[in-house]
C-alpha positions as CSV (number, residue, x, y, z in Angstrom):
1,X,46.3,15.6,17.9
2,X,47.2,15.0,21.6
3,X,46.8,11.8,23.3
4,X,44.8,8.8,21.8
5,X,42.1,9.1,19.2
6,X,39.0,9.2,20.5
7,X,37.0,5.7,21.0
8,X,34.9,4.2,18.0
9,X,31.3,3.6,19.1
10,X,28.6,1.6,17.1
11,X,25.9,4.5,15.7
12,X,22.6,4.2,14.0
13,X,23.3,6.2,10.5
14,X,20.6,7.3,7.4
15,X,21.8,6.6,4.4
16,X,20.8,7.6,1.1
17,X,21.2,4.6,-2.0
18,X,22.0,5.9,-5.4
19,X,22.9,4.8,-8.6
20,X,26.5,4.9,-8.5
21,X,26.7,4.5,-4.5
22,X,25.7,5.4,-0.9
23,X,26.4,8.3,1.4
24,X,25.4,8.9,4.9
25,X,23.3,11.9,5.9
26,X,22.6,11.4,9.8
27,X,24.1,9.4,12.3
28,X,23.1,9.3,15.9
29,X,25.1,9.2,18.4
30,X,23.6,7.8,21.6
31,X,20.8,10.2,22.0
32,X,22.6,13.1,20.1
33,X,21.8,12.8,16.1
34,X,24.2,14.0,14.2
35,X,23.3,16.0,10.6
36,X,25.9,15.6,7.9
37,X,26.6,18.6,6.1
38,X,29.7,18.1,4.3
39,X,31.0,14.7,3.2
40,X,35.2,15.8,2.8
41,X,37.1,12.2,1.8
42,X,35.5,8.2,1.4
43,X,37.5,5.3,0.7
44,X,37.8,1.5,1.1
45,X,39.8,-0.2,3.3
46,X,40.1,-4.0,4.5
47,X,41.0,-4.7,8.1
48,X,41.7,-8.5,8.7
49,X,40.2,-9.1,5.9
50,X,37.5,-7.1,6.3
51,X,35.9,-4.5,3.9
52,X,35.3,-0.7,5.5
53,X,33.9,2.0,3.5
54,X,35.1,4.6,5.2
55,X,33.9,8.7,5.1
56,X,35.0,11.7,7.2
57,X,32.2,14.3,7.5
58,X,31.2,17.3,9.0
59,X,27.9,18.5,10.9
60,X,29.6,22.2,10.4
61,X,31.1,22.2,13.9
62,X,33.2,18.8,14.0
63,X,35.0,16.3,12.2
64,X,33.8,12.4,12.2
65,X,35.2,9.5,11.1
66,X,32.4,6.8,9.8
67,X,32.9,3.6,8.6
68,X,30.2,0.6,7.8
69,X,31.6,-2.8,8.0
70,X,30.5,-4.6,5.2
71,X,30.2,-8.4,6.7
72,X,28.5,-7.5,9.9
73,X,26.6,-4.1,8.2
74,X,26.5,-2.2,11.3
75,X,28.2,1.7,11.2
76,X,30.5,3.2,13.7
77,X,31.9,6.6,14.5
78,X,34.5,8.6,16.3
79,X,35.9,12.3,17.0
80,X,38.3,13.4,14.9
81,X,40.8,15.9,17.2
């Protein structure tokens, strides 16, 4: 990776609810939606005390880095290099 990590930017994000969990399947990135086609690695993580699920996917082309914040419920995104 060169340089700094690309900026995180609030997305809208489909999700699909099942019984043991969530995944996203979209996310849209100002006017460019985004189709998930592999989910690789989720996890937790807390930030300042705040919960993160966390997800790096593919569309087939790049790498993302999701993550919903679970006291304000709002998703965000960025590049992975």
């Amino acid at each position: 990776m060169t340089g700094d990590s690309p900026k995180r930017q609030f997305v809208r994000a489909g999700v699909v609810f099942e019984t043991d969990g969530f995944r996203p399947v979209w996310f849209a990135m100002g006017e460019k939606k985004v189709t998930i086609k592999e989910i690789h690695y989720s996890w937790k993580e807390t930030e300042a005390g705040e919960l993160f699920y966390k997800f790096t996917v593919t569309d087939g082309i790049y790498f993302y880095e999701l993550r919903l914040s679970s006291r304000k419920m709002r998703w965000s995104a960025r590049i992975l290099e």
